[in-house]
N, C-alpha and C positions, 0 to 999 in steps of 0.2 A: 340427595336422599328424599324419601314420599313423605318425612317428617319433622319434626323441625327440634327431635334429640338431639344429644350431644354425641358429635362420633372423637375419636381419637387416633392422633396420628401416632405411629411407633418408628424412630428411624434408630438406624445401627448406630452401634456403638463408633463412631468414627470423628476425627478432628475435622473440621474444617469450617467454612461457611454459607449457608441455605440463601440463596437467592433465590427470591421473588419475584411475581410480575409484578407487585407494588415498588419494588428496589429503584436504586438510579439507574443502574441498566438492564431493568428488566428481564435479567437472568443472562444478558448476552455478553455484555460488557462494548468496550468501545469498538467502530467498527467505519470504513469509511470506503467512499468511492470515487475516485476522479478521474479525469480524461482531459486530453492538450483540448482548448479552443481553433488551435492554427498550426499548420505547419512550423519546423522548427530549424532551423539552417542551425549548421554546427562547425566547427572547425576541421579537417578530418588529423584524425588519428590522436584525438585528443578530449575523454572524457571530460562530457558536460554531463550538468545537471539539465534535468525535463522537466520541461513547464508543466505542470498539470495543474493548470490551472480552473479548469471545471470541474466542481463538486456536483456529485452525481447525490449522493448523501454521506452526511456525517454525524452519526448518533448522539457524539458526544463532545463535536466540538474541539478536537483535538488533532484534526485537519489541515495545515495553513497553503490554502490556494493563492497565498500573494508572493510579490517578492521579496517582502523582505520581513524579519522575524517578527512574532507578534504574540503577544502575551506567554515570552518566552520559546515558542516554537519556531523554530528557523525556517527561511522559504521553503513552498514547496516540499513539504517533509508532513509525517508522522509521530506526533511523542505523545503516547496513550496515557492516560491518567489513572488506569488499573496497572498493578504490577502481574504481567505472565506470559503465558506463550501463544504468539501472532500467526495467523498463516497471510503469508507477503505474497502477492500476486502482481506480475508486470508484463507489459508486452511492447517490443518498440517495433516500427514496420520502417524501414527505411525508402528514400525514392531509388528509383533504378539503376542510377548510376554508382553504385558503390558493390566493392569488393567481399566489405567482410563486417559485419553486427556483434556489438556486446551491447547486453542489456547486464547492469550489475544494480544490484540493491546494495547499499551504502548505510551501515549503522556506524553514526556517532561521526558521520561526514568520512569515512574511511569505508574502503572496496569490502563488500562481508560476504556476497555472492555474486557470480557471473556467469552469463549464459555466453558463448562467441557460436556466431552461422557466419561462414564463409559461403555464402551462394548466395548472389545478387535476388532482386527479389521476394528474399525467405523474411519471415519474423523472426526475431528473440523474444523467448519470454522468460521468466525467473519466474519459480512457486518457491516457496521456502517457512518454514517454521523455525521461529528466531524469539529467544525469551525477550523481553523489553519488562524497566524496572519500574515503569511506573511513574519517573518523577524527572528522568534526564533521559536515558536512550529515545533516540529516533530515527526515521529511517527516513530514505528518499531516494531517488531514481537518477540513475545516470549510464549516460550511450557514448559509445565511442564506435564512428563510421570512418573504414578507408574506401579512400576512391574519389570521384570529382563530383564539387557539388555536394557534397553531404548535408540531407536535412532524413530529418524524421516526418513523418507523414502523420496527420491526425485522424482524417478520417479515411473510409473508402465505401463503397457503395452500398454496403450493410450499414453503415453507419462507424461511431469510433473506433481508431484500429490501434492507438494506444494506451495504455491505461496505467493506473496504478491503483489497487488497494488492498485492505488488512482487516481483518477480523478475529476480536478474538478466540483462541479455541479453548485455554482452561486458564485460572488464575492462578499464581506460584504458589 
């Protein structure tokens, strides 16, 4: 305003909660981004878990890039500290020599979503929108390669070619 009056806000009649940019998560809530460092050799035909262990960013901390749990969050996983609905993003790129890709997002250490490509090659990727409570659910990444030689690939000549991350999109 050109004055330095009082103005007044009017919002609807509705329940819920007004987040702010002053808030702890400045209106976004938690939100994170990671990528393998290295290549990843796997057993084939036998879902593992993926390293992602480079944090690209992690708003709130609630990221764990190591491997093993840590202030409660289990390796390599997700457990938001707002209770609501995530949109889960992944992509695995496998080496050449294999048959067939699952990229599955895994809540609470159990399969919740899965992508399968049968063509050497190709990527998998999972997008998915999945409630998380806040306080125990989490999520984490896991590939199952058939064929010789199975590893997952980290990067390729644009840069990272697997990833994992979450953001959230509204609070419960």
């Amino acid at each position: 305003p050109n004055t330095n009056t009082n103005r007044t806000l009017t919002l609807p009649d509705n329940t819920g909660t007004l987040i702010s940019t002053g808030s702890t998560f400045a209106g976004t809530g938690p939100t994170f981004s990671a990528t393998m460092s290295a290549t990843q050799s796997v057993t084939a035909s036998t879902y593992t878990q993926i390293v992602f262990n480079t944090e690209e960013f992690d708003t709130a901390s609630c990221y764990n890039n190591t491997g093993a749990t840590v202030s409660g969050i289990p390796a390599y996983s997700f457990l938001p500290n707002v209770a609501g609905y995530y949109q889960v993003s992944s992509a695995l790129y496998p080496n050449s020599a294999v048959t067939a890709i699952n990229c599955s997002i895994y809540k609470n250490n159990v399969a919740y979503k899965v992508t399968s490509v049968g063509a050497a090659g190709s990527s998998a990727s999972t997008n998915i929108l999945v409630y998380l409570n806040g306080s125990t659910d989490y999520i984490s990444v896991f590939g199952l390669l058939t064929g010789t030689t199975p590893s997952f690939l980290n990067t390729g000549s644009g840069g990272a070619i697997a990833y994992f991350s979450a953001a959230m999109v509204r609070a419960a």
